[in-house]
C-alpha positions as a Markdown table, in Angstrom:
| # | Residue | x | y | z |
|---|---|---|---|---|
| 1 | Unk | -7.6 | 54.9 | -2.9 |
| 2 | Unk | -10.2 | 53.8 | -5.1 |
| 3 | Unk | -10.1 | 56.4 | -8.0 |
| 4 | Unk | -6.8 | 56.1 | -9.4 |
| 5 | Unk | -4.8 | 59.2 | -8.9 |
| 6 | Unk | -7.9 | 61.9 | -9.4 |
| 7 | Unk | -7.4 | 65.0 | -7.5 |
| 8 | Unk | -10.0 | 65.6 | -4.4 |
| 9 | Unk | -12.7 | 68.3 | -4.7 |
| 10 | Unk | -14.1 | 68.1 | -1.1 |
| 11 | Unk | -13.2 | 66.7 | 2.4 |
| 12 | Unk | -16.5 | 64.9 | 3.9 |
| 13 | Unk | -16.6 | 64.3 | 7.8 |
| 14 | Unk | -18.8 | 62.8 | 9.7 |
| 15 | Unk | -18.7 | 64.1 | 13.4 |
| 16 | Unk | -20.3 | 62.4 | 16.3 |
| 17 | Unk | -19.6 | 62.4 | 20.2 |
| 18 | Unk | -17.2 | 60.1 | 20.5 |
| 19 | Unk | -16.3 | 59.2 | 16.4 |
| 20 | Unk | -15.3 | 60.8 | 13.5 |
| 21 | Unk | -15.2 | 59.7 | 10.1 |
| 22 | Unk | -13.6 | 61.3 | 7.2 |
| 23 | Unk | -13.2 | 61.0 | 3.7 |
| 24 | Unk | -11.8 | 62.8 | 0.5 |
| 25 | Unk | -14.3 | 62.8 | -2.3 |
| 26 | Unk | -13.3 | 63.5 | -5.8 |
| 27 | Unk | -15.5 | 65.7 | -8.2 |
| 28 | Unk | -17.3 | 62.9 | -9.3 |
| 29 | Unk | -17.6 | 61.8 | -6.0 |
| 30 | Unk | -15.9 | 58.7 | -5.5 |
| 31 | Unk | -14.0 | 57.9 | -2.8 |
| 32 | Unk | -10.0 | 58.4 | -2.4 |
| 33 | Unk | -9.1 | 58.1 | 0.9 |
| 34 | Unk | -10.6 | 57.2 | 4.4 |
| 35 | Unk | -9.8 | 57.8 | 7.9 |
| 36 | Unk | -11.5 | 56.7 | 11.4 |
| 37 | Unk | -10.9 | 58.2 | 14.7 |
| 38 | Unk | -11.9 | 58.4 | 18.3 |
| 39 | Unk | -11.7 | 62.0 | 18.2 |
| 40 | Unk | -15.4 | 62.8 | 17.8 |
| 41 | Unk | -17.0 | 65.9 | 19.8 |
| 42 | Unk | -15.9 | 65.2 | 23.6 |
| 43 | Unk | -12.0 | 65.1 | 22.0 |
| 44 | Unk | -12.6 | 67.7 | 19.8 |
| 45 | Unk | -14.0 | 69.8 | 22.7 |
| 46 | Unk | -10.9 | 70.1 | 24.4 |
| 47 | Unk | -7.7 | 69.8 | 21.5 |
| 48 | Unk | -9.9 | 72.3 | 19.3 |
| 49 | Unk | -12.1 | 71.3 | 16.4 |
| 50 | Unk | -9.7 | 73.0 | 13.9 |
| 51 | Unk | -6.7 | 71.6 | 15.3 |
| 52 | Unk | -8.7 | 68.2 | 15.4 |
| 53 | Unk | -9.3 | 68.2 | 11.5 |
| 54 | Unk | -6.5 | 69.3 | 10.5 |
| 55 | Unk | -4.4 | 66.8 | 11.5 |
| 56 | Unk | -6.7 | 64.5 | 10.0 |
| 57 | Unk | -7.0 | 66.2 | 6.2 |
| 58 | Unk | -3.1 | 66.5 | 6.6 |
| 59 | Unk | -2.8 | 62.8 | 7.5 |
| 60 | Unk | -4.7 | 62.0 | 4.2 |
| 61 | Unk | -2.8 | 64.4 | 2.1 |
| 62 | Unk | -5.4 | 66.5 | 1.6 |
| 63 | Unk | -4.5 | 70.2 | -0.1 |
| 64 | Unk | -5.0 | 73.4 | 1.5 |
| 65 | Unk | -7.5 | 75.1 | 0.4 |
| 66 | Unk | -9.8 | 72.0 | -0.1 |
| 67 | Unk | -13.4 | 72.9 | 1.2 |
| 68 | Unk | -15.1 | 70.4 | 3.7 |
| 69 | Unk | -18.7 | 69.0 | 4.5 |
| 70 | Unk | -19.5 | 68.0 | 7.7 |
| 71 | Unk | -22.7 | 66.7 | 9.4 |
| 72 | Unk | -23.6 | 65.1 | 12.9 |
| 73 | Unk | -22.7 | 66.7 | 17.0 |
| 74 | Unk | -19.7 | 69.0 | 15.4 |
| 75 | Unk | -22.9 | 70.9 | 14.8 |
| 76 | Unk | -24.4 | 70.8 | 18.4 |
| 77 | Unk | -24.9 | 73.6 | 20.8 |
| 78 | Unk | -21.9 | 71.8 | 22.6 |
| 79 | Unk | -20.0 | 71.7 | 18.8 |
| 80 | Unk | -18.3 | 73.9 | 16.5 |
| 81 | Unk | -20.5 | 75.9 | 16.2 |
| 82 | Unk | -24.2 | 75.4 | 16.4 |
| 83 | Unk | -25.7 | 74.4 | 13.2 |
| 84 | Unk | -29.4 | 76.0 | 13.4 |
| 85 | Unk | -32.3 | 73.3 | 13.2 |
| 86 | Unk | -34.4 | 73.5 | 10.0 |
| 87 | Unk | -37.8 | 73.3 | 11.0 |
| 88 | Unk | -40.0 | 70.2 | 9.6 |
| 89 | Unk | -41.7 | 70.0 | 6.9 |
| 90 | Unk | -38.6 | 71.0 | 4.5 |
| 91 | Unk | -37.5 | 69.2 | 1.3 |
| 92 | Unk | -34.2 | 67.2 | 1.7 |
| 93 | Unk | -32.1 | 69.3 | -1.0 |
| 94 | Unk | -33.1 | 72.6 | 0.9 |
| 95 | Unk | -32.1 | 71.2 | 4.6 |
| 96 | Unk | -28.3 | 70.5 | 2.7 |
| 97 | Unk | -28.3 | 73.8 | 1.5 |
| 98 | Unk | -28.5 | 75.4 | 4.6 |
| 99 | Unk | -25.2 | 74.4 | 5.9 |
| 100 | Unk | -23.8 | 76.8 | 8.3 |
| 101 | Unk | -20.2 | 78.5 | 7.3 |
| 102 | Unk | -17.7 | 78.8 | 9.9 |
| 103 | Unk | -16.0 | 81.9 | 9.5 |
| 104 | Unk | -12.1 | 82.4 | 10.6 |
| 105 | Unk | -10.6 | 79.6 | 8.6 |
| 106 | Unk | -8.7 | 79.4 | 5.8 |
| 107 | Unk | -11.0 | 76.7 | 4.0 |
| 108 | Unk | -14.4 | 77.2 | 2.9 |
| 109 | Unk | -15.7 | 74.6 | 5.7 |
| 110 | Unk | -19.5 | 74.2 | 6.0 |
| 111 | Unk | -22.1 | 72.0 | 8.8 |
| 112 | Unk | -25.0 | 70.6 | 7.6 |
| 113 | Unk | -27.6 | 71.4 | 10.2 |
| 114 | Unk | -30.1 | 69.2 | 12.2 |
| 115 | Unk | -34.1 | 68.9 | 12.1 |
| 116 | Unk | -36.2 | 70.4 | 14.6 |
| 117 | Unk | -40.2 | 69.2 | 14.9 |
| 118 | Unk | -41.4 | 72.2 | 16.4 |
| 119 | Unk | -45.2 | 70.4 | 17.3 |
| 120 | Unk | -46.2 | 71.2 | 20.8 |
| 121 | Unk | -47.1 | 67.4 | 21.9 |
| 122 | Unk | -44.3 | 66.3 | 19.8 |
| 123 | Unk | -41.3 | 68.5 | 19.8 |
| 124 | Unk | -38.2 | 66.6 | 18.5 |
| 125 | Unk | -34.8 | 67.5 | 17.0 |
| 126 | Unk | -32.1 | 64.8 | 15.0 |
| 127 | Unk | -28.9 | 65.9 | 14.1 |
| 128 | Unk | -26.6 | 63.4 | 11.6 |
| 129 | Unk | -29.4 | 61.6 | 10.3 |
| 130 | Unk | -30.7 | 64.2 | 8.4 |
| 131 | Unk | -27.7 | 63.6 | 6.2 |
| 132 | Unk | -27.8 | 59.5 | 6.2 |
| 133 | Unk | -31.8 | 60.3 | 5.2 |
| 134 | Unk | -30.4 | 62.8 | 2.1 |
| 135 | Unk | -28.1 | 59.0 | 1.3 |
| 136 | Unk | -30.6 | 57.1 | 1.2 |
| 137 | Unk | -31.0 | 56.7 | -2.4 |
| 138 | Unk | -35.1 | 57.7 | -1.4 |
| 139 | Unk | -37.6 | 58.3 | -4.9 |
| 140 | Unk | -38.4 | 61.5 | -5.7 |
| 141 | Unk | -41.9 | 60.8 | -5.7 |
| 142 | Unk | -44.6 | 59.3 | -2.7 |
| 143 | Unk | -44.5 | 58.6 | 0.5 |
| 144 | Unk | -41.4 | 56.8 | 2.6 |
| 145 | Unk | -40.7 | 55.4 | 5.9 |
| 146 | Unk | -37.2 | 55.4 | 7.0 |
| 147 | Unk | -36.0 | 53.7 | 10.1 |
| 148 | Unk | -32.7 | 54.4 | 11.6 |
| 149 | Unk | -31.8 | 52.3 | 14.9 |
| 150 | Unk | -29.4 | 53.4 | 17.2 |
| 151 | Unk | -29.0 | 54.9 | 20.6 |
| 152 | Unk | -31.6 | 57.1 | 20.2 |
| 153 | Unk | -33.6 | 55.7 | 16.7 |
| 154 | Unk | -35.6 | 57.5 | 14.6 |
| 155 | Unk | -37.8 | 57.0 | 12.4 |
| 156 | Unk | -39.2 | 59.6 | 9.4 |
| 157 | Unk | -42.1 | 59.9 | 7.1 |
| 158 | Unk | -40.8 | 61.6 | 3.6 |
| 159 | Unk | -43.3 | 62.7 | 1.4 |
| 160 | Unk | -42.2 | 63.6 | -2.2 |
| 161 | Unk | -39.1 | 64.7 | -1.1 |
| 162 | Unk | -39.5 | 66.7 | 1.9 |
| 163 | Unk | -39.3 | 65.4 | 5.6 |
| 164 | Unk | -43.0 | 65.4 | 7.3 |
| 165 | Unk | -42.5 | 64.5 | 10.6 |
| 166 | Unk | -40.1 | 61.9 | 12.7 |
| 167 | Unk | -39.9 | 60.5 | 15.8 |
| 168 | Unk | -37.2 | 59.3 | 18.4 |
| 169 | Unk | -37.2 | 56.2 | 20.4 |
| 170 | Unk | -34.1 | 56.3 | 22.9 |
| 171 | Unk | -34.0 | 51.8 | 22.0 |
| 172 | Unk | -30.4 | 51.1 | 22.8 |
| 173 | Unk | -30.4 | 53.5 | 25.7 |
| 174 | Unk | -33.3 | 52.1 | 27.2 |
| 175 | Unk | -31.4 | 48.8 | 26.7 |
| 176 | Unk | -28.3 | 50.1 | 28.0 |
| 177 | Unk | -30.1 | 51.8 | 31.5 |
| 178 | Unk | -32.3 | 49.0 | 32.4 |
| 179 | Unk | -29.0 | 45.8 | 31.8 |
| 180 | Unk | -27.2 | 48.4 | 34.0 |
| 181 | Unk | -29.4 | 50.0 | 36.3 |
| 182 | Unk | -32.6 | 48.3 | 36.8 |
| 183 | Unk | -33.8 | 44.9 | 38.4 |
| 184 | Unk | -33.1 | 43.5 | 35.2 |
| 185 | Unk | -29.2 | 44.0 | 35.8 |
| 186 | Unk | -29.2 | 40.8 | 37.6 |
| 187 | Unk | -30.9 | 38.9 | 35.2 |
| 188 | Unk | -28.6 | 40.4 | 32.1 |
| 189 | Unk | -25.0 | 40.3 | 34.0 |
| 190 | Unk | -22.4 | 42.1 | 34.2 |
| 191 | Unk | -22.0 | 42.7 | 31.0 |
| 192 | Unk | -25.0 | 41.6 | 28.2 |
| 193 | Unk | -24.1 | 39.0 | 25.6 |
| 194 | Unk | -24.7 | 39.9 | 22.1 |
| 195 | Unk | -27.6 | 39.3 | 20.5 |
| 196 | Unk | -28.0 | 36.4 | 17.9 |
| 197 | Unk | -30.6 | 37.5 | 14.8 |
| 198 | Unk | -31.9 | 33.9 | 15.0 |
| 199 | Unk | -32.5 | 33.6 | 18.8 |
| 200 | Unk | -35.9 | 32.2 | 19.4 |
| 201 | Unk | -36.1 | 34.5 | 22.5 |
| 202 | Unk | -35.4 | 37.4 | 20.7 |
| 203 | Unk | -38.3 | 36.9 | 17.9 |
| 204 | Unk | -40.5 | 35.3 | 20.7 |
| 205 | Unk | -40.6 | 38.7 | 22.5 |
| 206 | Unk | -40.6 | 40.6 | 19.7 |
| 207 | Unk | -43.5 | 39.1 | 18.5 |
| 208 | Unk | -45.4 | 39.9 | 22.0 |
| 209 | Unk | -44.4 | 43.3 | 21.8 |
| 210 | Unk | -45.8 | 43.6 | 18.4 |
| 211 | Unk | -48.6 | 42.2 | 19.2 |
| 212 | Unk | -49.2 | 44.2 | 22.0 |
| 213 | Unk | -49.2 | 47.7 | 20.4 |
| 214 | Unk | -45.5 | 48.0 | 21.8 |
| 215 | Unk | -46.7 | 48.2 | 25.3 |
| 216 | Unk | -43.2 | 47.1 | 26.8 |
| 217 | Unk | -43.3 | 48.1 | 30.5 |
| 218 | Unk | -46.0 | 45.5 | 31.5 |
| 219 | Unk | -43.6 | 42.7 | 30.1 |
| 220 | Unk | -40.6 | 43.7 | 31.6 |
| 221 | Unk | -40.4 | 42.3 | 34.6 |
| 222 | Unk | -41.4 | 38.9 | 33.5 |
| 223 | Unk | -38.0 | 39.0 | 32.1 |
| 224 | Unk | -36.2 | 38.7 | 35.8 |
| 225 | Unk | -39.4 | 36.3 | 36.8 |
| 226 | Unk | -38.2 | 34.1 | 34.2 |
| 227 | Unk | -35.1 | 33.8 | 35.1 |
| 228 | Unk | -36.1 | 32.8 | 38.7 |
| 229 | Unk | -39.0 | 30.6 | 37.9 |
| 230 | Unk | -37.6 | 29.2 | 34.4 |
| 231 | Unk | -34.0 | 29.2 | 34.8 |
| 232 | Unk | -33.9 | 31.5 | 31.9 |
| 233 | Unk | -30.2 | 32.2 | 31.3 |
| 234 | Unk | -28.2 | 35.6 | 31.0 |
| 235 | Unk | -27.9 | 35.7 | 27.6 |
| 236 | Unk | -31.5 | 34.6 | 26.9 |
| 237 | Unk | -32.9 | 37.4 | 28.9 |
| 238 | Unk | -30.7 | 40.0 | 27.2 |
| 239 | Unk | -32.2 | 38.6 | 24.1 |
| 240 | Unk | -35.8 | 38.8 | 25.4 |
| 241 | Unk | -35.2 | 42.6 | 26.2 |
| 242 | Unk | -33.7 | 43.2 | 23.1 |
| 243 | Unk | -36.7 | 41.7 | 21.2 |
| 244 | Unk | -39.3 | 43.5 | 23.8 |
| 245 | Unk | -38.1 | 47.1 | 23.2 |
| 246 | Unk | -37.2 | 46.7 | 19.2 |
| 247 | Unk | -40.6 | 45.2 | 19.1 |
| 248 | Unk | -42.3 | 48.1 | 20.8 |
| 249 | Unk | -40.4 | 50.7 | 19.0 |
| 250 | Unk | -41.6 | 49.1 | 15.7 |
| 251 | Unk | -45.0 | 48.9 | 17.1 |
| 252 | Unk | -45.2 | 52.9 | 18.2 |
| 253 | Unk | -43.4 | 53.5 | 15.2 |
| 254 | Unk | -45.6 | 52.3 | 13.0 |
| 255 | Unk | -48.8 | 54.0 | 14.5 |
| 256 | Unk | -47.4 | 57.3 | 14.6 |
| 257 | Unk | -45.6 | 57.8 | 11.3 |
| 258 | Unk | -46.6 | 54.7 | 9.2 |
| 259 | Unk | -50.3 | 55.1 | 8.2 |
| 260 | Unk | -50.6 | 52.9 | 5.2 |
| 261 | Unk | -47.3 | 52.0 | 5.4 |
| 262 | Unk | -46.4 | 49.1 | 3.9 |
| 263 | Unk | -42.9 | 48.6 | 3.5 |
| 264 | Unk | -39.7 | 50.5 | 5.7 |
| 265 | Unk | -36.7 | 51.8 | 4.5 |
| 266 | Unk | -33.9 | 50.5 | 6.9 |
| 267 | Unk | -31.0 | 52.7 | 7.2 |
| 268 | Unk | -28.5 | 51.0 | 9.4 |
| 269 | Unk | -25.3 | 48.7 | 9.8 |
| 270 | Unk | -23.6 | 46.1 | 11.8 |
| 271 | Unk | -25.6 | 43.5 | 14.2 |
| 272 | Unk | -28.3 | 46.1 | 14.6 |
| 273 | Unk | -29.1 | 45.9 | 11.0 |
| 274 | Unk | -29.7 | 42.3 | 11.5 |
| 275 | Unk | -31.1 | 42.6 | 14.4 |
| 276 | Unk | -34.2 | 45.0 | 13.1 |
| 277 | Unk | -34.4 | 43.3 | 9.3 |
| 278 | Unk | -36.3 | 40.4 | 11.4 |
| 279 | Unk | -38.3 | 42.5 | 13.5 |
| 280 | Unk | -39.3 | 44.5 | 10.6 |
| 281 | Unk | -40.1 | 41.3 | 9.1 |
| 282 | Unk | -42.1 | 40.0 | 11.8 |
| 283 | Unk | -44.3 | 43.1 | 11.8 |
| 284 | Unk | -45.3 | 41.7 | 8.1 |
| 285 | Unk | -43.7 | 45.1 | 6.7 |
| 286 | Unk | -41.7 | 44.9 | 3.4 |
| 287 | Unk | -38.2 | 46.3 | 3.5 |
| 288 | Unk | -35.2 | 47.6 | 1.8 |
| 289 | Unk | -31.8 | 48.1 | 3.8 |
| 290 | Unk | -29.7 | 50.5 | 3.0 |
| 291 | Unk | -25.9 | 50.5 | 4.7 |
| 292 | Unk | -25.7 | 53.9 | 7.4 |
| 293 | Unk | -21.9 | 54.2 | 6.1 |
| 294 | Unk | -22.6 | 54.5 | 3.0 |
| 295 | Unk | -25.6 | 56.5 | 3.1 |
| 296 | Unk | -24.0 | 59.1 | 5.3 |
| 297 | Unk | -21.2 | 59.5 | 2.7 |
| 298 | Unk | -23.5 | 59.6 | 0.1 |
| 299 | Unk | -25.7 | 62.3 | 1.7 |
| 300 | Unk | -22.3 | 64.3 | 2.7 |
| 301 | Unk | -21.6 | 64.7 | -1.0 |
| 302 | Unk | -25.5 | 65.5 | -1.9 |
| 303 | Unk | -24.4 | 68.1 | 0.9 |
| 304 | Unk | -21.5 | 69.3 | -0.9 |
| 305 | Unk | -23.0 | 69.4 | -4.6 |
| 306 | Unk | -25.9 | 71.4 | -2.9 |
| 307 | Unk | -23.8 | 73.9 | -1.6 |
| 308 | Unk | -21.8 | 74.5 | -4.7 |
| 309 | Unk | -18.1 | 72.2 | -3.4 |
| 310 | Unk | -18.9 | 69.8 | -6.2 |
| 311 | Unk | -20.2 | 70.4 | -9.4 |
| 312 | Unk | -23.4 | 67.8 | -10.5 |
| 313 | Unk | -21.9 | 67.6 | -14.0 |
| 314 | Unk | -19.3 | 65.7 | -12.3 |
| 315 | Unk | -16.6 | 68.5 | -13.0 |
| 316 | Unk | -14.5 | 70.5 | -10.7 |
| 317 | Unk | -16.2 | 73.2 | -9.0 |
């Protein structure tokens, strides 16, 4: 609890594939209880999404008839129901507002839907991020790019308020498939150490792939070449990969979506924040981080003021 004993106004969840997050906002949206699960889409898929959050609004004493937000996969073809895209360009505030009902329950429970870029050389779709992008405590006014790493990152150009295009770079699967699946598995191991922010192998490649344009695939080899002309160790080269693809996805990034761009807007948490505040700063870019918890939680209850579950005076709806 950390609003003394003030009644809740909404239930905000955050619903991924494997996670789910959830939280009871007050009207003035603070925070008043939390809860963490491993019941995300996959679970949800087979107990039943209803069932699923249920238990987890009555596990944090939430009342009956309290409405709930939810972004992220819940809203998938394969959720819920499917949340339609909203097609890009769109302002932020009108992509909350179309939140998709589901009908049949009790409680007025809402998704916030996903972005689709609809460009025929570019088609792209996010779903989830739309809502840690409505968090990101972004100015009404100019031009913005946002980065958020992750399995699949992305990375948006807002323009006074509305999304103008964003693109995905599939960085931590890429990582994932070539440690596991590629030549590379035997210079990684079994299973790929961490990655240290202040490895000299991870800014050394980074800096290649920057320099390069992001053009990763000539370089990767060299990484198992290394290790069998250089005695380059396992957790060296899982370093060097790191730095060549985050380095490349900067690199594309930034020639795609960041004309002019001077500074990035990192939305993101954990190692990976730490991980991509150095390459960022190695591409010479200026930068403001902003935490992906929070900002998720705070674009879940932009969500719920825009669609009417919490008043913007700050009184109950």
């Amino acid at each position: 609890m950390s609003a003394g004993f003030a009644a809740p106004a909404v239930a905000a969840l955050d619903w991924g594939t494997t996670r789910l997050r959830a939280w009871l906002i007050d009207s003035n949206g603070n925070v008043l209880a939390e809860r963490r699960g491993d019941d995300g889409l996959i679970t949800a898929r087979e107990k039943g999404f209803s069932n699923v959050l249920e238990g987890h609004l009555t596990a944090m004493g939430a009342p009956d008839a309290l409405p709930v937000i939810i972004c992220g996969m819940a809203g998938s073809r394969q959720g819920w129901i499917e949340a339609p895209y909203v097609t890009v360009p769109a302002p932020i505030g009108a992509i909350l507002r179309g939140a998709a009902r589901i009908e049949g329950e009790r409680r007025d429970i809402r998704i916030v839907p996903g972005l689709a870029q609809r460009l025929a050389d570019a088609p792209d779709v996010m779903r989830g991020e739309e809502t840690q992008l409505a968090g990101a405590g972004l100015p009404a006014r100019g031009r913005h790019l946002v980065c958020m790493p992750g399995t699949h990152s992305k990375w948006v150009a807002v323009e006074d308020g509305a999304v103008a295009g964003f693109g995905t770079w599939p960085t931590g699967e890429l990582f994932s498939v070539l440690s596991a699946h590629s030549i590379l598995k035997h210079s990684l191991g079994e299973h790929p150490a961490p990655v240290a922010v202040d490895s000299p192998f991870f800014r050394q490649w980074c800096e290649q792939a920057l320099g390069e344009g992001g053009d990763v695939t000539s370089r990767l080899f060299a990484i198992r070449a290394a290790g069998l002309l250089q005695d380059l160790k396992s957790e060296d080269a899982a370093a060097c990969l790191s730095g060549l693809l985050i380095g490349g996805e900067i690199a594309s990034a930034r020639r795609r979506h960041g004309a002019g761009a001077t500074s990035v807007v990192l939305v993101a948490s954990g190692a990976l924040a730490g991980l991509y505040q150095a390459a960022i700063g190695l591409a010479g870019l200026g930068l403001r981080t902003v935490d992906a918890d929070e900002a998720v939680r705070a674009g879940l209850i932009e969500a719920a003021r825009e669609n009417g579950m919490i008043a913007r005076t700050g009184a109950a709806p």
